[in-house]
Biopython code that builds the backbone (N, CA, C, O; Angstrom):
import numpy as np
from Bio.PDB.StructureBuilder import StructureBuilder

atoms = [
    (1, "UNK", "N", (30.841, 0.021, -58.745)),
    (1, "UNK", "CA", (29.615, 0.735, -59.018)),
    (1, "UNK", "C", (29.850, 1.646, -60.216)),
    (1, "UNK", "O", (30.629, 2.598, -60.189)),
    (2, "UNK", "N", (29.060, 1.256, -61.355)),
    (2, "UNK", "CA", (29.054, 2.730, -62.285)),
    (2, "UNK", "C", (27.917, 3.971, -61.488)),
    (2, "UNK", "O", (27.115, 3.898, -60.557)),
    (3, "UNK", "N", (28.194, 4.662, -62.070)),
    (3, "UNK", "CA", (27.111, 5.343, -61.295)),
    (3, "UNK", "C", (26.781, 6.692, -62.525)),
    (3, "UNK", "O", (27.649, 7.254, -63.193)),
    (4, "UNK", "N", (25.442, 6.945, -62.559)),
    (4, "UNK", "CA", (25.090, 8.082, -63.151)),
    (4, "UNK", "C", (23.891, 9.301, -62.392)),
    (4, "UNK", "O", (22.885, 9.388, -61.689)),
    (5, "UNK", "N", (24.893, 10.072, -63.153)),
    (5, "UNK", "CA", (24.045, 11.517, -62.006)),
    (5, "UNK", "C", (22.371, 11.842, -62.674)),
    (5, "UNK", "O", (21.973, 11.701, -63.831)),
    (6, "UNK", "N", (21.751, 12.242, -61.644)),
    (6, "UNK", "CA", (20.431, 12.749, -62.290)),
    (6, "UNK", "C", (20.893, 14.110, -62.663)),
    (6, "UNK", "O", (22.047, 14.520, -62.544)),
    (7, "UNK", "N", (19.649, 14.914, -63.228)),
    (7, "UNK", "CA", (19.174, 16.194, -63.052)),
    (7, "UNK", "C", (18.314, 16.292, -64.376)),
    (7, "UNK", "O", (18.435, 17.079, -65.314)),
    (8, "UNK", "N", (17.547, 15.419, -64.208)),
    (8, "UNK", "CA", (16.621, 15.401, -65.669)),
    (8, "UNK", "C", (16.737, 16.113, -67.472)),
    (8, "UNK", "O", (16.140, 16.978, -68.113)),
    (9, "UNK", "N", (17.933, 15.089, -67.734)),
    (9, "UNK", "CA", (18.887, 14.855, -68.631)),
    (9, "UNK", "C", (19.365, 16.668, -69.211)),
    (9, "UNK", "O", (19.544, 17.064, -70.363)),
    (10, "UNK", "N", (19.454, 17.422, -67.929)),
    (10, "UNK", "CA", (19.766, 18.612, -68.751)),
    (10, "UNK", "C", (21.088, 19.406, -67.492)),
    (10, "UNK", "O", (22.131, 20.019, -67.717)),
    (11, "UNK", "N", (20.557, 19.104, -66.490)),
    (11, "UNK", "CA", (21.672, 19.649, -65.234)),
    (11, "UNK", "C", (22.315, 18.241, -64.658)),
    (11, "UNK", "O", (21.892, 17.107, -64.883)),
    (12, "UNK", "N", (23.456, 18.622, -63.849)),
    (12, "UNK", "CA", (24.158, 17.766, -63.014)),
    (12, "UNK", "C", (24.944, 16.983, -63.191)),
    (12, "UNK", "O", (24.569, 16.053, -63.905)),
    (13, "UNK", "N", (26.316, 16.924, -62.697)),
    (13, "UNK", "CA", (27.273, 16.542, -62.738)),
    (13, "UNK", "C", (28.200, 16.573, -61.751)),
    (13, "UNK", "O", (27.991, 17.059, -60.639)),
    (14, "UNK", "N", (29.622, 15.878, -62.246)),
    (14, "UNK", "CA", (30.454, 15.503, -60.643)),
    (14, "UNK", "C", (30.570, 16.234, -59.386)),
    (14, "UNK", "O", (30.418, 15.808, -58.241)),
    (15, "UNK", "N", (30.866, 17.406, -59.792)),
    (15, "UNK", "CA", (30.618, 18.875, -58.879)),
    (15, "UNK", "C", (29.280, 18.573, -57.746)),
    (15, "UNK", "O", (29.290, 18.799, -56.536)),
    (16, "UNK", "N", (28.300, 18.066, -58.472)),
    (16, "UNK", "CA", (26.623, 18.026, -57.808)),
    (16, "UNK", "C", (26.917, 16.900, -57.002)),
    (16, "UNK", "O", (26.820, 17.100, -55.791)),
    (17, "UNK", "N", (27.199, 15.951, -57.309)),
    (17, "UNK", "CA", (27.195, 14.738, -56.616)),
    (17, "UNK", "C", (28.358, 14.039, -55.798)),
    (17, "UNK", "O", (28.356, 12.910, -55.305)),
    (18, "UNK", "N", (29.109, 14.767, -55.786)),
    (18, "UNK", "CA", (30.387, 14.295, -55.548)),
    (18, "UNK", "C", (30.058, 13.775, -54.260)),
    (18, "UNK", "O", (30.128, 12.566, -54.037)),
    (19, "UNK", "N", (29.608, 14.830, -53.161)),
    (19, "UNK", "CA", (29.479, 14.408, -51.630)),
    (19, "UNK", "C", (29.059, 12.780, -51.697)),
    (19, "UNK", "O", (29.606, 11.862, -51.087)),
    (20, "UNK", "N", (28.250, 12.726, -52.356)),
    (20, "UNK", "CA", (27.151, 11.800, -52.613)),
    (20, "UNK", "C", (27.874, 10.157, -52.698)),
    (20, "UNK", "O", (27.766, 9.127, -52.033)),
    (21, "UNK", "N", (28.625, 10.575, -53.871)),
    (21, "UNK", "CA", (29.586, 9.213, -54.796)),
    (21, "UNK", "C", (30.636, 9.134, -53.745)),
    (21, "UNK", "O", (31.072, 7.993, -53.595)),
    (22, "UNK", "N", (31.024, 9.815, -53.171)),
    (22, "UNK", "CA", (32.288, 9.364, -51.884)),
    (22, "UNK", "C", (31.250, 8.863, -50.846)),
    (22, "UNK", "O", (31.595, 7.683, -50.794)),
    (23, "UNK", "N", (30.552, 8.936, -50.270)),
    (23, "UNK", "CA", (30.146, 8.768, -49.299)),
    (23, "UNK", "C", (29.640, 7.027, -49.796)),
    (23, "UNK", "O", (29.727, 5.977, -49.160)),
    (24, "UNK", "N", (29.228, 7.243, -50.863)),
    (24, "UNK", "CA", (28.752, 5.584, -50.824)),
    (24, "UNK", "C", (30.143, 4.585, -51.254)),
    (24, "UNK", "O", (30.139, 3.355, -51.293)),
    (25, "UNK", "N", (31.254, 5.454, -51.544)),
    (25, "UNK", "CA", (32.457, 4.377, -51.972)),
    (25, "UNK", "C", (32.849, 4.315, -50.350)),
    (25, "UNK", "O", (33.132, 3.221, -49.862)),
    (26, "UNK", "N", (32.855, 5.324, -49.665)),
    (26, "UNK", "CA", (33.502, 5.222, -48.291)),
    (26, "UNK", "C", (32.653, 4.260, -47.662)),
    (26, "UNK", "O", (33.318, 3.265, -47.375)),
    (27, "UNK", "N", (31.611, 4.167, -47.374)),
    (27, "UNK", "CA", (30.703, 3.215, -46.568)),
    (27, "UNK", "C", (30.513, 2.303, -47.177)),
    (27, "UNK", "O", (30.497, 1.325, -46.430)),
    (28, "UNK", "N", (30.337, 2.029, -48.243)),
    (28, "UNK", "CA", (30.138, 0.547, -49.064)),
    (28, "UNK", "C", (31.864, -0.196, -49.089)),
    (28, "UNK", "O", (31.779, -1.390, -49.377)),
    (29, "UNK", "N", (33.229, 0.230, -48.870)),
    (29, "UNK", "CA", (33.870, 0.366, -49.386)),
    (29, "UNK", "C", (33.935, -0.275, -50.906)),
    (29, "UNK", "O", (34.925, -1.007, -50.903)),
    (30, "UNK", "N", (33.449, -0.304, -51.906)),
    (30, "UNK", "CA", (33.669, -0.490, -53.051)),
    (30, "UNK", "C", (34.052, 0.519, -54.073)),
    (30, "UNK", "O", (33.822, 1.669, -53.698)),
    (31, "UNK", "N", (34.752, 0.372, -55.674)),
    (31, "UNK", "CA", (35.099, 1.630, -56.391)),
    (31, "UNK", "C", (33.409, 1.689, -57.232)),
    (31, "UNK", "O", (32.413, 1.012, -57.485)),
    (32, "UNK", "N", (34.320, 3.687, -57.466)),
    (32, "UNK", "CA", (33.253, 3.570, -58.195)),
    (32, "UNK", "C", (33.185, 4.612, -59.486)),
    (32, "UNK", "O", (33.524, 5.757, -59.187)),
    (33, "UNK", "N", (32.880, 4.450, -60.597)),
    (33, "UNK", "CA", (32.762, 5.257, -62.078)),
    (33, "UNK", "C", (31.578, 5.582, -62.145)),
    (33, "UNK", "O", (30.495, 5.034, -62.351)),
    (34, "UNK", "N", (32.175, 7.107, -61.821)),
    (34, "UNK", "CA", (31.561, 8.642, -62.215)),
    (34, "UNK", "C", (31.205, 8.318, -63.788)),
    (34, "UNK", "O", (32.248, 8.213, -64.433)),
    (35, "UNK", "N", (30.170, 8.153, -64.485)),
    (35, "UNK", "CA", (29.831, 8.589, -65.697)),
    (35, "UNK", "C", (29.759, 10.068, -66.293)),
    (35, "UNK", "O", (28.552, 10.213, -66.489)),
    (36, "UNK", "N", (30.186, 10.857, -66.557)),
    (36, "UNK", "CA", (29.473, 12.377, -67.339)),
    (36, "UNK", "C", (28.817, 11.728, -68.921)),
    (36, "UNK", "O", (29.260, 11.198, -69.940)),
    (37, "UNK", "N", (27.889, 12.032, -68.521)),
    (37, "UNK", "CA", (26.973, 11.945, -70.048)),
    (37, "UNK", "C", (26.891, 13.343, -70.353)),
    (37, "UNK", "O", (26.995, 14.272, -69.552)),
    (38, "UNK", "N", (26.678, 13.408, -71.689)),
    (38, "UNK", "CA", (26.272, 14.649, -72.800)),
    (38, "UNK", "C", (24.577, 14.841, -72.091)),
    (38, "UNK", "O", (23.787, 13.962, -71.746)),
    (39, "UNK", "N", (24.428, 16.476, -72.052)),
    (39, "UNK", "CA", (23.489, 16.624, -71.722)),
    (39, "UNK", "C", (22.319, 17.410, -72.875)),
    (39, "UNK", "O", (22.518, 17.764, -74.038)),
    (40, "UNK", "N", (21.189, 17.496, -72.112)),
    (40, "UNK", "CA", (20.132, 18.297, -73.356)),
    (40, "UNK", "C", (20.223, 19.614, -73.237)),
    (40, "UNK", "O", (20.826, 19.898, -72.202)),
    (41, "UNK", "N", (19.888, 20.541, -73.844)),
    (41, "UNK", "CA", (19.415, 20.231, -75.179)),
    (41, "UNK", "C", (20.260, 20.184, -76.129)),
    (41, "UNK", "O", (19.919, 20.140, -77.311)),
    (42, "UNK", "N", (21.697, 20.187, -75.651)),
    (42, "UNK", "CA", (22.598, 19.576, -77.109)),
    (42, "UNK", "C", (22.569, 18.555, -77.324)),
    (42, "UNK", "O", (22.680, 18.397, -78.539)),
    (43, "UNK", "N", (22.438, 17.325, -76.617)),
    (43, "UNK", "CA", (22.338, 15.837, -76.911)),
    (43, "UNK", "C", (21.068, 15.973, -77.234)),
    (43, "UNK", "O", (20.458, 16.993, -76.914)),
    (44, "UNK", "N", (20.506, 15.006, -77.890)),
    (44, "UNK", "CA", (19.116, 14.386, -78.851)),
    (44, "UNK", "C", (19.410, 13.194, -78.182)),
    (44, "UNK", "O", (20.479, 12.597, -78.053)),
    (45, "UNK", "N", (17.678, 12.812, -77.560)),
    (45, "UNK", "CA", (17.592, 11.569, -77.320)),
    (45, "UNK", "C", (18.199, 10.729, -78.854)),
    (45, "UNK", "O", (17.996, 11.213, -79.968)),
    (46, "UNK", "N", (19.110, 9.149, -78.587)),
    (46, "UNK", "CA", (18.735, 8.686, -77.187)),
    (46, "UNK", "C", (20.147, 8.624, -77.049)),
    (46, "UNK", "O", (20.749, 7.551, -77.016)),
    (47, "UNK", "N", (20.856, 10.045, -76.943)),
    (47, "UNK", "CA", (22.263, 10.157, -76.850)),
    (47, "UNK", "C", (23.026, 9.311, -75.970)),
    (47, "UNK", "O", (23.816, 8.374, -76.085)),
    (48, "UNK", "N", (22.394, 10.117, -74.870)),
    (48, "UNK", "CA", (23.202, 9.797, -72.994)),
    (48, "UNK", "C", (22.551, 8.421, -72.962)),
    (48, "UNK", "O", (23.261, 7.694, -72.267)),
    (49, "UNK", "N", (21.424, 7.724, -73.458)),
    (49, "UNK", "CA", (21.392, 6.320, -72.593)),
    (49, "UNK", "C", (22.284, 5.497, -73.881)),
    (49, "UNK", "O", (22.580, 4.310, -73.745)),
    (50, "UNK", "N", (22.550, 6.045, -74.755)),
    (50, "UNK", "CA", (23.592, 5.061, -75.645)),
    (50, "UNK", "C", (25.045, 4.871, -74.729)),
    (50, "UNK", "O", (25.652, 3.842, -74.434)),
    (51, "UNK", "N", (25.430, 6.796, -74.304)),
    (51, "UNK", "CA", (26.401, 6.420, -73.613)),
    (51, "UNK", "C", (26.694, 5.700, -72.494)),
    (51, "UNK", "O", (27.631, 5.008, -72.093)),
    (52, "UNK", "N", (25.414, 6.131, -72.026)),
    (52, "UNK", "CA", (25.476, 5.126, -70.898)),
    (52, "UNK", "C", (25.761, 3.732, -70.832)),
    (52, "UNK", "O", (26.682, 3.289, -70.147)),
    (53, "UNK", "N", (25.044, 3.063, -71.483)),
    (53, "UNK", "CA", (25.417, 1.644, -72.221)),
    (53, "UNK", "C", (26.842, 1.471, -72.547)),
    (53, "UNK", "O", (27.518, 0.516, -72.164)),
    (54, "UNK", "N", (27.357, 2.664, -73.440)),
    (54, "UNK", "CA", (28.734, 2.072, -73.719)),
    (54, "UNK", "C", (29.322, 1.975, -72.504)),
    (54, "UNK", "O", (29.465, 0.860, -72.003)),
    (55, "UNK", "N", (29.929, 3.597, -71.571)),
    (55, "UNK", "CA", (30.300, 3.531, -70.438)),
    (55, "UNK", "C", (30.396, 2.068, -69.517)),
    (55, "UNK", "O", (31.417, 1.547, -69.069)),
    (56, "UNK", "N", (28.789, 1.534, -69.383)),
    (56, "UNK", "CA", (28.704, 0.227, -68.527)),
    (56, "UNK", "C", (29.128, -0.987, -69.158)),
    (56, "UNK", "O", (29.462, -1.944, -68.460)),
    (57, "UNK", "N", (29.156, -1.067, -70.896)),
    (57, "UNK", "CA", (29.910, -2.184, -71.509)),
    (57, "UNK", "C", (31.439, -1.935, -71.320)),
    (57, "UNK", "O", (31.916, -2.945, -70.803)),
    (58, "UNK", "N", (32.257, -1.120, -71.506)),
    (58, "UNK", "CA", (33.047, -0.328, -71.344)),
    (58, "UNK", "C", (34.043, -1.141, -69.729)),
    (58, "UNK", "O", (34.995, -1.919, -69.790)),
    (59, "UNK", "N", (33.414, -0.626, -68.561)),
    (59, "UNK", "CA", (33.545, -1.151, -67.289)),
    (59, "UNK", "C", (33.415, -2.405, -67.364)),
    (59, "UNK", "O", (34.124, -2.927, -66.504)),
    (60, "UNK", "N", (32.757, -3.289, -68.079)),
    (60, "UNK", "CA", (32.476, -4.661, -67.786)),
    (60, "UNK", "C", (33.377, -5.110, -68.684)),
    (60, "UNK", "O", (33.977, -6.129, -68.341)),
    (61, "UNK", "N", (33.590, -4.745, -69.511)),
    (61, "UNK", "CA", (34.857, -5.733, -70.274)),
    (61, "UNK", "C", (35.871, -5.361, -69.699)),
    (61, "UNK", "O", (36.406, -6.206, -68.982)),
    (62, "UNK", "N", (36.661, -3.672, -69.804)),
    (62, "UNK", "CA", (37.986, -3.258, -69.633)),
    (62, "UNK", "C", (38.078, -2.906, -68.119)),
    (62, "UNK", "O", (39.222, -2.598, -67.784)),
    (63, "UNK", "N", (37.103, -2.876, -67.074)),
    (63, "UNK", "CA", (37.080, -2.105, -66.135)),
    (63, "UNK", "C", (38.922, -2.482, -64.766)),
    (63, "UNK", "O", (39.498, -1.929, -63.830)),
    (64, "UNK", "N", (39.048, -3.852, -65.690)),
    (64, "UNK", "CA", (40.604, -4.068, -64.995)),
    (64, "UNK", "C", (41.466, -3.243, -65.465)),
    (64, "UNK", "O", (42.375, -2.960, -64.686)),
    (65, "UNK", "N", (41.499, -2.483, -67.069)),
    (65, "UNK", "CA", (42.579, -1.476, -67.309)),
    (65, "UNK", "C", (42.673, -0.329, -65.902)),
    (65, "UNK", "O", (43.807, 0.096, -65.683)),
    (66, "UNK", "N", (41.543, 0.172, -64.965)),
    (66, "UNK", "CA", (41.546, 0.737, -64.006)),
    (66, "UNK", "C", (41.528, 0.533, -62.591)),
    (66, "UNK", "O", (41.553, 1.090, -61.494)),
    (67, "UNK", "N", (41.476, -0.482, -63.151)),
    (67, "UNK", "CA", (41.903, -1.487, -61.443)),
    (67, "UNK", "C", (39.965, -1.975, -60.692)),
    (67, "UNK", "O", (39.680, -2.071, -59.498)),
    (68, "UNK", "N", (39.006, -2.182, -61.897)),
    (68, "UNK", "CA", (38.158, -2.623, -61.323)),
    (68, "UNK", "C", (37.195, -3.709, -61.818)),
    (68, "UNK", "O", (36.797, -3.721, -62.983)),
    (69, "UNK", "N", (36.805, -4.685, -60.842)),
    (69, "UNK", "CA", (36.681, -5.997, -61.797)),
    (69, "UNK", "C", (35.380, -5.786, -62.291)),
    (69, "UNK", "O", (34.455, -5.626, -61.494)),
    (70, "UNK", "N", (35.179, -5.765, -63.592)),
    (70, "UNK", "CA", (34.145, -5.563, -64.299)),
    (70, "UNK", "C", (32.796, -6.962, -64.074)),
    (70, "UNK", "O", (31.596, -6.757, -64.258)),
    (71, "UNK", "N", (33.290, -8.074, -63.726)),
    (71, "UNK", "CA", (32.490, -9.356, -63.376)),
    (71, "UNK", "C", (31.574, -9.118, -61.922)),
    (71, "UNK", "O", (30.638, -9.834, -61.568)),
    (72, "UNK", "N", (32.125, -7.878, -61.162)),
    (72, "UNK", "CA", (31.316, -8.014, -60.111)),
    (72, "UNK", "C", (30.987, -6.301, -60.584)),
    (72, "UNK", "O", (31.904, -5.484, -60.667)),
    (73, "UNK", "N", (29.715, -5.994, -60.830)),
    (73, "UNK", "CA", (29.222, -4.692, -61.174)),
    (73, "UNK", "C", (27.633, -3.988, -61.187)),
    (73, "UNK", "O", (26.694, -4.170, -61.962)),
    (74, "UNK", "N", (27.775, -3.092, -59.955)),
    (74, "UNK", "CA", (26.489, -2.691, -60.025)),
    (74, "UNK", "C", (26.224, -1.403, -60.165)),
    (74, "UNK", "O", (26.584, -0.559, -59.345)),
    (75, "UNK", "N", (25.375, -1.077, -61.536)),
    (75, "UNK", "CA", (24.704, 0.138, -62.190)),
    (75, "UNK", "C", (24.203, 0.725, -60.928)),
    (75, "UNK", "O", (23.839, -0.138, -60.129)),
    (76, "UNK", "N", (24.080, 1.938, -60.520)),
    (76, "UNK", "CA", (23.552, 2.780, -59.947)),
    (76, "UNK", "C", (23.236, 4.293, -60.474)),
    (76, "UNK", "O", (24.211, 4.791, -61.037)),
    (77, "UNK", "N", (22.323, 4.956, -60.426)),
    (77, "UNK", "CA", (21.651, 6.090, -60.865)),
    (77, "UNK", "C", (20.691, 6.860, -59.795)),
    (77, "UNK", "O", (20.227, 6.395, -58.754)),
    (78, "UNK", "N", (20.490, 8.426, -60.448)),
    (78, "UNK", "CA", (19.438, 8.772, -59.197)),
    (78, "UNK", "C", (18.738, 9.189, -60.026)),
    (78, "UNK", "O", (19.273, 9.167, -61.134)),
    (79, "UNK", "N", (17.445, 9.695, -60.002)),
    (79, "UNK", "CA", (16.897, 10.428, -60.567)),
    (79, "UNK", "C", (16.676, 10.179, -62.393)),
    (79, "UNK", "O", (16.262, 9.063, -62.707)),
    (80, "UNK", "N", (16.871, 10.904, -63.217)),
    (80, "UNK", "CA", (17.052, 10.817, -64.894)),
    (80, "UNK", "C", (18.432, 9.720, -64.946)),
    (80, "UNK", "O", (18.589, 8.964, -65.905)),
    (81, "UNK", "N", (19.175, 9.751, -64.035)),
    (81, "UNK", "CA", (20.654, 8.617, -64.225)),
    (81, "UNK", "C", (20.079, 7.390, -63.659)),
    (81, "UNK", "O", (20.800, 6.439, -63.958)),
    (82, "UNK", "N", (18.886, 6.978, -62.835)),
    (82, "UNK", "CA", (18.768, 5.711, -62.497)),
    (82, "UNK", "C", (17.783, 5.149, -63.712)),
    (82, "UNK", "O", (17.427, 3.977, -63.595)),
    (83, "UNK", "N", (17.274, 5.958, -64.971)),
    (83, "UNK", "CA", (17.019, 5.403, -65.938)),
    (83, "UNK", "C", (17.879, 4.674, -67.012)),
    (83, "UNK", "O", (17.336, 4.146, -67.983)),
]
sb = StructureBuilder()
sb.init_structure("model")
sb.init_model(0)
sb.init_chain("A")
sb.init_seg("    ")
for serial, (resi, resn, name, xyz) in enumerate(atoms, 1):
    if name == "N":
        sb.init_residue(resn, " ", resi, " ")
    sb.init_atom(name, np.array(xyz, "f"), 0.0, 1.0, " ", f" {name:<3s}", serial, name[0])
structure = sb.get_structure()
């Protein structure tokens, strides 16, 4: 799972969600990448969904340098991160 945090591209991060991202690696057992994107108002659209993109190209090619197979991969987001 990549996964990206909401808080409508200006709050939130690992700290916020953490409960959240364990609980679905523990019950799903699958891994999963925490994204931190750049937030507003220092990022300018369309900063964070570029990174985002890289991040998820990123996982899908190299995601074996970390021990995760990039061929089986599902994007997840909540909020401003499930955009």
């Amino acid at each position: 799972v990549v996964y990206f945090h909401g808080g409508g591209w200006v709050i939130g991060d690992f700290a916020t969600h953490e409960r959240f991202v364990r609980d679905l690696v523990n019950y799903s057992n699958v891994a999963a990448v925490f994204v931190e994107y750049d937030r507003a108002p220092e990022a300018k659209y369309p900063v964070a969904l570029d990174q985002a993109y890289a991040a998820t190209r990123w996982v899908a090619e190299q995601g074996y340098e970390i021990g995760v197979d990039g061929s089986r991969l599902a994007v997840v987001g909540d909020s401003a991160g499930g955009n």
